[in-house]
C-alpha positions as CSV (number, residue, x, y, z in Angstrom):
1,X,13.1,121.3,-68.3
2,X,9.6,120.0,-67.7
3,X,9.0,116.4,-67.1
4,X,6.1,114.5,-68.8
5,X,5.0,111.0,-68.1
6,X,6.1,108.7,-71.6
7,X,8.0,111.5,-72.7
8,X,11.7,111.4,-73.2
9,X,14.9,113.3,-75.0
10,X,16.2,111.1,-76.9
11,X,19.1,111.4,-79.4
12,X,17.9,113.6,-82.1
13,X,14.7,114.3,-80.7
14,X,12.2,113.2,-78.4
15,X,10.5,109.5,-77.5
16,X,7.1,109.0,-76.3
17,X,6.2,105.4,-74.4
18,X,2.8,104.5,-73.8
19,X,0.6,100.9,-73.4
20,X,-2.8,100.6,-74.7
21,X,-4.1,96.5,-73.3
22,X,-0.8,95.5,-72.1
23,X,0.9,96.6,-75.1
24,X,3.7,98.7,-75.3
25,X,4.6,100.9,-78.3
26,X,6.8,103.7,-79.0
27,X,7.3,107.0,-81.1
28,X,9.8,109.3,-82.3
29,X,9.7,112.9,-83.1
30,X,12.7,114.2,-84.8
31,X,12.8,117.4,-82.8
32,X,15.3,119.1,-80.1
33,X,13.3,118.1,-77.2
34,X,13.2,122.4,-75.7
35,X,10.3,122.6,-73.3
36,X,7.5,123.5,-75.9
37,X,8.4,120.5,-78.3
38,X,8.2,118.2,-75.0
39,X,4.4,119.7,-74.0
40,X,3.6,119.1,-77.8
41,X,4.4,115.4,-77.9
42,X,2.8,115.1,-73.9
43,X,-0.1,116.1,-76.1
44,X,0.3,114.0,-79.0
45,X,0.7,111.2,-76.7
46,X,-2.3,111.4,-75.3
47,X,-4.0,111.8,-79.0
48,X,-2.0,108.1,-79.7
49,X,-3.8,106.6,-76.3
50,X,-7.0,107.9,-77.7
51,X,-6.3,106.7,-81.4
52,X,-5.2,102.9,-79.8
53,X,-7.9,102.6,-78.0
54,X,-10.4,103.2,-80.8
55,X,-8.1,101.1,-83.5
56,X,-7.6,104.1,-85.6
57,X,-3.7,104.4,-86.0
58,X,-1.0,101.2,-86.3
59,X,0.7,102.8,-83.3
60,X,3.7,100.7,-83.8
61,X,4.9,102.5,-86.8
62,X,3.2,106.0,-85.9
63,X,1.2,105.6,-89.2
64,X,-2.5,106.2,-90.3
65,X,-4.8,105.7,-93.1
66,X,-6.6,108.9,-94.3
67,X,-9.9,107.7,-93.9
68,X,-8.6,107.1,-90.2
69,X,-7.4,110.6,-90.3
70,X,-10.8,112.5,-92.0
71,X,-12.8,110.7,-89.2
72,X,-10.0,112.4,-86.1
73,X,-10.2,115.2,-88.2
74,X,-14.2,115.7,-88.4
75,X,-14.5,114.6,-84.5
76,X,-12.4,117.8,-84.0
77,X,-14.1,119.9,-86.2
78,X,-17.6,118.7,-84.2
79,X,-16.0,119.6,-80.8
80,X,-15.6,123.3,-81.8
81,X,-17.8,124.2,-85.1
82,X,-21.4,123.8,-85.9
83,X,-22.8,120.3,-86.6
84,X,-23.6,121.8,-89.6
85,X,-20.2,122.3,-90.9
86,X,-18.9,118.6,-90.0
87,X,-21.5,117.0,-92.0
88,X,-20.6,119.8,-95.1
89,X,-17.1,118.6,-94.7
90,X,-17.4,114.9,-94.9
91,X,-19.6,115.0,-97.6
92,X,-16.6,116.5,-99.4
93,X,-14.7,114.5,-98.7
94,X,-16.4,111.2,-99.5
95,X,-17.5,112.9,-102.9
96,X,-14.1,114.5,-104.2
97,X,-11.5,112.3,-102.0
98,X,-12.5,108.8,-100.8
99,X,-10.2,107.1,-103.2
100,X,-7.4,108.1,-101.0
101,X,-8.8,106.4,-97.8
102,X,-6.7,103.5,-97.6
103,X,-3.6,105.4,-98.4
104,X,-1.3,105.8,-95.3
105,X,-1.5,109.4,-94.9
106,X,2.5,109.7,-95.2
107,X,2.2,108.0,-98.5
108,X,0.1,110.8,-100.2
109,X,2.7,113.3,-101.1
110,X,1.9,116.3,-104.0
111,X,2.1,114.4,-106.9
112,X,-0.3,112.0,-106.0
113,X,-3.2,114.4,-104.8
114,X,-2.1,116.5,-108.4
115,X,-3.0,113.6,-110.1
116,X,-6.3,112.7,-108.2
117,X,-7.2,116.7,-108.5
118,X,-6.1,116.4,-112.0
119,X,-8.3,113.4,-113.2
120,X,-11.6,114.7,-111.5
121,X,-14.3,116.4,-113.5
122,X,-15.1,119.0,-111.3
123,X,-18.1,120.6,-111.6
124,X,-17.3,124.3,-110.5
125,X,-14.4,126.0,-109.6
126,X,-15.9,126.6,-106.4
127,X,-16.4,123.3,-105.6
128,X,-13.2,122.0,-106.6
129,X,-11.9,125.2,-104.4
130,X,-13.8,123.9,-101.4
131,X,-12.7,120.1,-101.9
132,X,-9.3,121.6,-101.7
133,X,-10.1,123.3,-98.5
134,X,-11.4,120.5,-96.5
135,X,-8.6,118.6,-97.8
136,X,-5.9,121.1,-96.4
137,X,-7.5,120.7,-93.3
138,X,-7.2,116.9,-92.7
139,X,-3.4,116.7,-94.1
140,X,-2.7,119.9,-91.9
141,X,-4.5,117.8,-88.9
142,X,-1.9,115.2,-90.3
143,X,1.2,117.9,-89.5
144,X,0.0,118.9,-86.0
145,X,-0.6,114.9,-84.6
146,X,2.9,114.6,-85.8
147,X,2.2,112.2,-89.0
148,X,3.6,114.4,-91.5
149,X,6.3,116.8,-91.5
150,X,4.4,119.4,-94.1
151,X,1.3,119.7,-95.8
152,X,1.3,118.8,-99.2
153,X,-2.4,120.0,-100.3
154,X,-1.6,123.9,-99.5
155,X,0.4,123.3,-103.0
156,X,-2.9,123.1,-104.7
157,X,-4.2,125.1,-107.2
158,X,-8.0,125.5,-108.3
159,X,-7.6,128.7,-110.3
160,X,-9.5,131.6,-109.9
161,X,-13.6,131.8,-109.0
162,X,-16.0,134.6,-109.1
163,X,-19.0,135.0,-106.7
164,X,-21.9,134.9,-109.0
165,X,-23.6,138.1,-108.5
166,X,-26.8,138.9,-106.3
167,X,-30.0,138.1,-108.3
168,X,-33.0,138.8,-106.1
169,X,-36.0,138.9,-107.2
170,X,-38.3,141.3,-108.7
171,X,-41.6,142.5,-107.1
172,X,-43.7,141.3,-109.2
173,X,-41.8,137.9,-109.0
174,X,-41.8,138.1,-104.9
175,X,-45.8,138.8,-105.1
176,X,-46.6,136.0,-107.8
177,X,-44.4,133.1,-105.5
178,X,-46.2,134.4,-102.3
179,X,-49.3,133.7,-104.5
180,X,-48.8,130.4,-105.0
181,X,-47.9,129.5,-101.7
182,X,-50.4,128.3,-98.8
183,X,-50.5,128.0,-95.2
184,X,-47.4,128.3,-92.7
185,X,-44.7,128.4,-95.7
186,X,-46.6,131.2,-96.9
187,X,-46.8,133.1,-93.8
188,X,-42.6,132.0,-92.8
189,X,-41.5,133.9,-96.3
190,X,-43.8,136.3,-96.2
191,X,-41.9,137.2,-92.6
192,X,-38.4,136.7,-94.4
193,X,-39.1,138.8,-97.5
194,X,-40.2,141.4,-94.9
195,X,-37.1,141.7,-91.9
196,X,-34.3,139.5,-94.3
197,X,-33.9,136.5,-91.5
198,X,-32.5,133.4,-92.8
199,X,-34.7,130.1,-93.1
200,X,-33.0,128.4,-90.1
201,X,-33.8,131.8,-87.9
202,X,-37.2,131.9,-89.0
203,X,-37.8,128.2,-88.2
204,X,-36.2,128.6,-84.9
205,X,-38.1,131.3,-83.8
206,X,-40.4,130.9,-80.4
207,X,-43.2,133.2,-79.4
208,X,-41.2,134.0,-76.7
209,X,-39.0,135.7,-79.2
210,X,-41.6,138.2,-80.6
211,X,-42.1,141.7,-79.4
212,X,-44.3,144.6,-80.4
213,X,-42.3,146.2,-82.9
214,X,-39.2,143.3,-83.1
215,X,-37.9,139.7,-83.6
216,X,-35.5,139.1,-81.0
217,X,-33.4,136.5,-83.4
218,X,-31.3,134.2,-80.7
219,X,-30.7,130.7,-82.9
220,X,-31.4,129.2,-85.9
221,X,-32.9,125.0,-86.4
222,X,-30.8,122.2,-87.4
223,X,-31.5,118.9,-87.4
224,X,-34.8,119.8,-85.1
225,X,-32.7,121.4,-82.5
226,X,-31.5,125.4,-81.9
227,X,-28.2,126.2,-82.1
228,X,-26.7,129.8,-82.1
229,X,-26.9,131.4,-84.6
230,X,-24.7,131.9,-87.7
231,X,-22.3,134.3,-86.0
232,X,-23.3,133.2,-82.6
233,X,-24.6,136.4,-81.5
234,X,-28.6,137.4,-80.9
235,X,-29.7,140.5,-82.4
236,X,-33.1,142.6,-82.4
237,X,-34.8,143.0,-85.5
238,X,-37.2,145.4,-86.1
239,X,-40.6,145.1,-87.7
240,X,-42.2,147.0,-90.8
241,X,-45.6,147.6,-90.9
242,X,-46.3,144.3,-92.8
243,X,-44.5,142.2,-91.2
244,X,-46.4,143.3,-88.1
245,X,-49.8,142.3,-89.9
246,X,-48.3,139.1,-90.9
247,X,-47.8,138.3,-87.1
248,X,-50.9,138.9,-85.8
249,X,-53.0,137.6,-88.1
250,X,-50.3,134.3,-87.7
251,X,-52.8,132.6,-84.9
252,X,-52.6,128.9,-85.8
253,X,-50.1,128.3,-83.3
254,X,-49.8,131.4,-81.1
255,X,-51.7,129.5,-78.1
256,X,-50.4,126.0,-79.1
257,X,-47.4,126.0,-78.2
258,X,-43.5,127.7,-78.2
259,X,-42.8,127.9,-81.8
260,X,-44.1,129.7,-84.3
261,X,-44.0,127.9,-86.9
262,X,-44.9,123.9,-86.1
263,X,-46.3,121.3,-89.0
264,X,-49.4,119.1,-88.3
265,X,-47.4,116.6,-85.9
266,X,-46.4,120.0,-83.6
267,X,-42.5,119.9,-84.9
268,X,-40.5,123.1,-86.1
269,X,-40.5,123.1,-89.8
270,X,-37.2,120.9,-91.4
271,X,-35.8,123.6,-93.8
272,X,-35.7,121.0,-96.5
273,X,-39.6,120.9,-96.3
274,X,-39.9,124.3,-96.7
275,X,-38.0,124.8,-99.8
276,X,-40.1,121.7,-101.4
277,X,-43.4,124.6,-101.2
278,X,-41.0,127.0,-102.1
279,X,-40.2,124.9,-105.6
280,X,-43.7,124.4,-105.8
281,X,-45.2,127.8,-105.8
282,X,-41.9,129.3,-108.4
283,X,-43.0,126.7,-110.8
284,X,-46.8,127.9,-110.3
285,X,-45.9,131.1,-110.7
286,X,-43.9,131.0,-113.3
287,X,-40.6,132.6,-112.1
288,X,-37.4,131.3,-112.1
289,X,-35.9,129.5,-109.3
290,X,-33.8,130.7,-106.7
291,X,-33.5,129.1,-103.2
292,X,-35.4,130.7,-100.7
293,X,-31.9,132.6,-99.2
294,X,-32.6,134.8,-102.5
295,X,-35.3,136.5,-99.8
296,X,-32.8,137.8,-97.6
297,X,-30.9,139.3,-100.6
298,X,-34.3,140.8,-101.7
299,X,-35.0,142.7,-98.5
300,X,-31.5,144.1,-98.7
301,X,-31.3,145.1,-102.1
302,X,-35.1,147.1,-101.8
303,X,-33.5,148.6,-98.4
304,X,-30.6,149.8,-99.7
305,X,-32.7,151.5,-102.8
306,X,-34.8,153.4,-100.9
307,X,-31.7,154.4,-98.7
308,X,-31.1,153.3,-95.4
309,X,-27.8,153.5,-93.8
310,X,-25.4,150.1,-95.0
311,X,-24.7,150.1,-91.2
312,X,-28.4,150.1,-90.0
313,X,-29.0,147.4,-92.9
314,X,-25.9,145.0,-91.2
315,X,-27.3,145.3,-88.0
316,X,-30.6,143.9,-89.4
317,X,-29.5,141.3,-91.2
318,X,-26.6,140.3,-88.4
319,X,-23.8,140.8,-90.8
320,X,-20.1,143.1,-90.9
321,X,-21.0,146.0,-92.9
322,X,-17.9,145.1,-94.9
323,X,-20.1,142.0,-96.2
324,X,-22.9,144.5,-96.6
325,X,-20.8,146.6,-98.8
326,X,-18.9,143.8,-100.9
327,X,-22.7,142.1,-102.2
328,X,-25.0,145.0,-102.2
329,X,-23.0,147.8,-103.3
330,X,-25.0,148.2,-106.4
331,X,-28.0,149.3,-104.5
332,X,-26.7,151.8,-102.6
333,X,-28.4,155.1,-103.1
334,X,-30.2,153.3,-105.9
335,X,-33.4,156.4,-105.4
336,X,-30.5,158.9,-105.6
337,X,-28.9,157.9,-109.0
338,X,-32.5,157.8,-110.7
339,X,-32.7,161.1,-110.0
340,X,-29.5,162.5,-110.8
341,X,-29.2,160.5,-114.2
342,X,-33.2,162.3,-114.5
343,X,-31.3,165.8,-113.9
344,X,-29.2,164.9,-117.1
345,X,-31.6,163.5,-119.0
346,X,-33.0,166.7,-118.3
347,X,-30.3,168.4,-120.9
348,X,-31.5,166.3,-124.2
349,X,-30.2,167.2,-127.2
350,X,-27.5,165.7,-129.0
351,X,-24.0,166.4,-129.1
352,X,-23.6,166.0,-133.4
């Protein structure tokens, strides 16, 4: 049996000794102490070093307030996700769950996140879906530090949500918004509507990642910095016609600099800024708002209608086919089924 330093059998499971500031505290595991339990409290112990040292946990008793737990839990989450997706989750969980922070995390069985769950308005069942998410994900945190013996919020139930369907815009639409909009904004959607790249992608990209006939698409910008991209993998995008044109004749800041797109003070575009043009020129145009992402959807929906491949399409966009399929199936072979409803159409008459 493997030896660990602070780590003990003891009678009905296993005891783990540590001192944080000439202290001295102890906890128990109720587990048979094989070799795998005893390398999972080694590890825990070191989590309850960690935890002391920052004031987090009442080591003594082995408990820990939830708020205590959401912030071990997001520092985890930044360690091996985006930044991105830490800052998604604690706004969650200060807007659906922060009356639970000073609850000892033992303390908050079922019944009490039922009735927290119960006596929210929520606003969507998507939202109340996600709020359940991130909450599974700090109790379950809870279950692998060794706090609690099962997670309670798995038990939760949001009900069912559908995926509101694809609503891109119409070419007329597309051509009245790119209208209304001026300078760079213009030209970075213009570029979007034409090769489907997200906002982040296209505010990340450097001249260095233009070719000839391609984008090579290697990150996307958060926060002012690059980070890999959604699926943190590059991929080569190829260039129509017009988006060609709207690259070379883009020459306010192909000699000034790396980026391609920069505002007056030389800084990438902030997404945020972007979509406050974007607002702007719907409202001039008179066409109903959908975020900028809707540009993406638009390029795929015309591709898929004049029929190229679903695979070809993926590869473009930097998407699973599978995904391809599931939110533009309607579009596939949209040319072919105009003109094979036309051949019955074709037959008039009536059948009285």
């Amino acid at each position: 049996m493997a030896r660990y330093a602070g780590i003990r059998p003891a009678s009905g499971g296993i005891e783990i000794r540590y001192q944080v500031r000439g202290r001295s505290f102890s906890h128990f595991i109720a587990t048979a102490p094989t070799d795998a339990a005893l390398q999972d409290a080694a590890r825990v112990r070191r989590k309850l070093i960690e935890q002391a040292k920052l004031g987090l946990p009442d080591p003594v008793t082995g408990t820990i307030t939830f708020e205590s737990a959401c912030q071990s839990f997001l520092r985890d989450i930044e360690r091996t996700r985006e930044p991105s997706t830490a800052l998604t989750y604690r706004k969650r969980l200060v807007a659906h769950w922060s009356e639970l922070a000073h609850l000892d995390l033992r303390a908050i069985t079922l019944a009490v996140l039922r009735g927290v769950d119960r006596d929210r308005e929520w606003k969507s069942q998507k939202t109340r879906r996600d709020a359940h998410s991130v909450l599974a994900g700090v109790m379950q945190w809870g279950v692998s530090e060794g706090y609690l013996e099962t997670n309670p919020a798995r038990a939760l139930r949001a009900g069912s949500w559908q995926r509101p369907e694809i609503d891109p815009f119409t070419p007329e639409e597309l051509a009245g918004i790119l209208r209304e909009l001026r300078g760079q904004p213009k030209v970075l959607y213009s570029l979007m509507a034409e090769t489907g790249i997200r906002t982040g992608e296209a505010c990340a990209l450097q001249w260095g990642d233009v070719e000839d006939d391609a984008l090579l698409v290697k990150a996307t910008l958060w926060a002012g910095k690059r980070k890999t991209t959604k699926t943190h993998q590059s991929r080569r995008v190829l260039l129509t016609r017009e988006a060609k044109r709207i690259l070379k004749e883009h020459t306010a800041t192909r000699f000034a600099g790396s980026w391609v797109f920069v505002t007056s003070k030389n800084n990438p575009y902030a997404e945020e800024h972007l979509t406050e043009a974007f607002v702007g020129a719907c409202e001039r145009a008179g066409v109903r708002y959908r975020r900028p992402y809707t540009l993406r959807h638009t390029y795929a929906s015309r591709a898929l209608s004049a029929g190229v491949e679903p695979s070809w399409l993926a590869s473009q966009l930097g998407d699973r086919i599978e995904t391809v399929l599931r939110h533009y199936a309607r579009w596939i072979g949209g040319e072919r089924d105009k003109n094979e409803l036309a051949k019955l159409e074709k037959l008039g008459g009536s059948w009285e």
